[in-house]
N, C-alpha and C positions, 0 to 999 in steps of 0.2 A: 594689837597696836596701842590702845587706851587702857586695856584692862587695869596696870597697873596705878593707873593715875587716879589720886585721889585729889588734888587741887588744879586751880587752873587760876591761872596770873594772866589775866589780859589788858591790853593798852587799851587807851579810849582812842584818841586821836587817830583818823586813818583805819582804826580795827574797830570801833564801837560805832562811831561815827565821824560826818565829814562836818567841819562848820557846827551848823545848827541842826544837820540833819543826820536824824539814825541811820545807818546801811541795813538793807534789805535783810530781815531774815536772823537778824543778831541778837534780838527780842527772844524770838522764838527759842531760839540756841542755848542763850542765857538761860532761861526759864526752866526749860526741860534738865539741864545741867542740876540747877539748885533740886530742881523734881524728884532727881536721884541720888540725892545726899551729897554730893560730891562741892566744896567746896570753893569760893570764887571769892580775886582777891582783885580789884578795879585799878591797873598801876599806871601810873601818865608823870610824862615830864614837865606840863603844866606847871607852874608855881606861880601864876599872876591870879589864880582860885585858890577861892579854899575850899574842902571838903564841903562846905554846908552847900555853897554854888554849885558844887560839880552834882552832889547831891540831889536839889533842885532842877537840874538839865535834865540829869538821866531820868528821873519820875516824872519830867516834862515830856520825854520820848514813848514813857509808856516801860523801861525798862525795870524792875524788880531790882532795889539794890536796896542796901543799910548803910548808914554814912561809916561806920568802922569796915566798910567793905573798900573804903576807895582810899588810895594810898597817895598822895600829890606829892610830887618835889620841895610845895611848902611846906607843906605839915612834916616831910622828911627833915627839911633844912630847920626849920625852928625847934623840934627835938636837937638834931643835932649840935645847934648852937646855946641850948641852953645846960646841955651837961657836958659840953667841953668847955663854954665860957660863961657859967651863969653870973648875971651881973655885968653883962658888957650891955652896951648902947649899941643900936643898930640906925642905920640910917637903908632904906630903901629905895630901890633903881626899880621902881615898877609898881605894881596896881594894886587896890586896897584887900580884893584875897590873900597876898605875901601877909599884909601886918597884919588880917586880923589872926592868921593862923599863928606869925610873930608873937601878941600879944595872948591868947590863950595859952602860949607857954611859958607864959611869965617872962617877955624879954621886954625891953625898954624902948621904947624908939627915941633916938635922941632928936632935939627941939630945933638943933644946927649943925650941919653937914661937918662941922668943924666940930665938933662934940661928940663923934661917932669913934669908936670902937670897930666896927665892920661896918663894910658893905655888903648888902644882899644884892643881887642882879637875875632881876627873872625877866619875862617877858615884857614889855609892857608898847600896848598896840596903838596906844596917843601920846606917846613919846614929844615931849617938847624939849628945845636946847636947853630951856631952862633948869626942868629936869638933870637930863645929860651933863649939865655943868655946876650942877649942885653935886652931885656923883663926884664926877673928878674932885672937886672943892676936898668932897671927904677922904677921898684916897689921897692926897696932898699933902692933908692936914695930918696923914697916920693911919688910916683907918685902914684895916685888911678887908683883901676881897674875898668872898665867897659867894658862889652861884648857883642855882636851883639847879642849872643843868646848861648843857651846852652843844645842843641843837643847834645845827645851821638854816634848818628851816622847817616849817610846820605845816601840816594838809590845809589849808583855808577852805573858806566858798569859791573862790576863784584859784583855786592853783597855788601853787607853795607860795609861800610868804616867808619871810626872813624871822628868824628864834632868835633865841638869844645871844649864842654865837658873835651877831653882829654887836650888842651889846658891851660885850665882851672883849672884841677886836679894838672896838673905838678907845676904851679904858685904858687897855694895855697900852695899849698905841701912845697914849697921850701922857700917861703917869710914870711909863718905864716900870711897874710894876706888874703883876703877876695875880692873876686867881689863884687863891692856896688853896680851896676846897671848889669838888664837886660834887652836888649830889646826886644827882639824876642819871637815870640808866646810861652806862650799861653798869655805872658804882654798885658795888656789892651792896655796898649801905641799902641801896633799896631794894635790892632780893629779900636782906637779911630784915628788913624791916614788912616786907609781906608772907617771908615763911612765918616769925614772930604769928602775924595775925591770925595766920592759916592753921600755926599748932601743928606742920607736918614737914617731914625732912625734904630737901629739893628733891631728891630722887622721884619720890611721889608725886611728882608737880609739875605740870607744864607750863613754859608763856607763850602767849599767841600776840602776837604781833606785827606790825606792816615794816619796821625798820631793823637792815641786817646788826645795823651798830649797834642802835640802841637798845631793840629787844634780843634777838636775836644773839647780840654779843653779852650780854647778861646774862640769859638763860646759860651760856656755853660755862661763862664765870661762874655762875655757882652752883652748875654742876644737873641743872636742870632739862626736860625734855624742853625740844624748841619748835615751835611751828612758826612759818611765814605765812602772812597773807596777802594775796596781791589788791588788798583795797585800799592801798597808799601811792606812792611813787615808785615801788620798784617791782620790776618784770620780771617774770620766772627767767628770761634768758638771762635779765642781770641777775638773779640772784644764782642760779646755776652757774655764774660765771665766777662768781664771788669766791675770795677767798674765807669767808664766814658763809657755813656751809648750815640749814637749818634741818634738821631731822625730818622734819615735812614741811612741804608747800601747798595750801587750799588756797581755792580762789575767794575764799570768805570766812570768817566765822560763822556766818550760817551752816556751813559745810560740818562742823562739829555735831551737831544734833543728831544729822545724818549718820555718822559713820559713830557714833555711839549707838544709835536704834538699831545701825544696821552688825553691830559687835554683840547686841544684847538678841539679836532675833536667833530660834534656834538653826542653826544649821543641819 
C-alpha cells in the first residue's frame, strides 16, 4: 500500500489539528514517519501566518517539525510575487504573518492603498470595515488582486468559520474586478513548491488531508497518491459520493503509523 512512498505532504488544518488543539494520535504518526527516514513536508492554505508562527504552534503541541518543513500560502504567495513582479508595492487585506513572510522576500508594502501595485487577500479573523475599504481603495486605484487561497471555509474551535473566499466575494462584488492569482491548493504552485523541498518526484509522495478540493484535488493535479481524512468536515458517505475520489480514506492521520508498522511487520 505505502511501500512505495517516500514523502508525505500533509495539511494542518482539520489533518494535524483543530483550532489550538492537536488531534489524537498525529504526534505519534508524525514522529514514527520522520523515525524511518521518510520525509514530511507541513502544507496549509493559511497565509494570515508565517512560517516562524506556524512553526512555534506545532512545537507548542509537542509535534517534531523544522521551519523549512512547513510550506504556507504566504511564504508560497510572497515568492511568487517577487519573481514575477520584483519591485511592485503590495498593500495587504489581512494579518501581520502575510507581510512579515511579504517582507523577508524583499517585497515592498506600500504606505497608501492608493500606492499599491497588488493586493494580497488572506484570511484575516479581526477584519474591520475600515480594513475592507482600504482594500477596495486599492483595487480602484489599479491595484491587482492576488489571493493566498480561496477557501470558503476553515475547521475552527467552534465549527467552520468563513476563509477567505468571503474576502474574496466582497472585492469582486464591489470593484468589478477579478483575482488574477491563486495560490493555495489545490494550485499546482504549491505541490511544486513542496516536491521542490522534499527533493522527490510526486509519484513518490502522498498528501493527506481533510478536504476533497483542496487536498485531495492537488494530489489528483500533480500526479500524487491521495489520502482523506475524516478529521475535518467531510464524511466518508460524502466523500464516497464525490466526484473527486481519494485513493484512501482513514479516519485520522494517526491511522498512518499503524498501517506503516503494520506493512513493516513480517508476515
Amino acid at each position: 500500500m505505502l511501500e512505495n512512498i517516500d514523502g508525505y505532504v500533509i495539511d494542518l488544518d482539520g489533518t494535524v489539528y483543530k483550532g489550538q488543539q492537536a488531534i489524537e494520535g498525529v504526534m505519534d504518526s508524525i514522529a514514527y514517519v520522520k523515525s524511518i527516514g521518510k520525509r514530511v513536508v507541513f502544507l496549509s492554505n493559511r497565509g494570515n501566518i508565517s512560517r516562524h508562527m506556524c512553526h512555534d504552534k506545532l512545537i507548542g503541541m509537542g509535534i517534531d517539525v523544522q521551519e523549512e518543513e512547513i510550506l504556507l500560502t504566504s511564504t508560497v504567495t510572497a515568492t511568487y510575487l517577487r519573481n514575477h513582479d520584483e519591485g511592485a508595492q503590495v498593500w495587504v487585506l489581512g494579518e501581520q504573518g502575510l507581510r512579515d513572510e511579504l517582507v523577508l522576500a524583499g517585497l515592498t508594502l506600500a504606505e497608501k492603498p492608493e500606492e499599491a501595485d497588488w493586493l494580497v487577500i488572506t484570511l484575516h479573523e479581526t477584519l474591520t470595515y475600515k480594513e475592507l475599504n482600504e482594500a477596495f481603495r486599492a483595487v480602484r486605484h489599479g491595484a491587482r488582486m492576488i489571493a493566498t487561497n480561496a477557501d470558503k471555509t476553515f475547521p475552527g474551535d467552534e465549527g467552520d468559520s468563513i476563509d477567505v473566499a468571503g474576502m474574496i466575494g466582497a472585492l469582486e462584488s464591489t470593484t468589478d474586478q477579478k483575482v488574477e492569482v491563486v495560490i493555495g491548493k489545490p494550485s499546482i504552485l504549491m505541490a511544486e513548491a513542496a516536491l521542490e523541498v522534499m527533493g522527490l518526484p510526486a509519484e513518490r509522495c502522498m498528501i493527506i488531508g481533510d478536504s476533497l478540493v483542496s487536498d485531495i484535488g492537488l494530489g489528483k493535479n500533480a500526479g500524487m497518491r491521495t489520502t482523506l481524512v475524516l478529521t475535518g468536515s467531510v464524511s466518508r458517505e460524502e466523500a464516497e459520493a464525490s466526484d473527486v475520489q481519494p485513493d484512501y480514506i482513514w479516519n485520522s492521520l494517526s491511522d498512518l503509523k499503524d498501517i506503516l508498522q503494520s506493512e513493516a511487520s513480517p508476515k
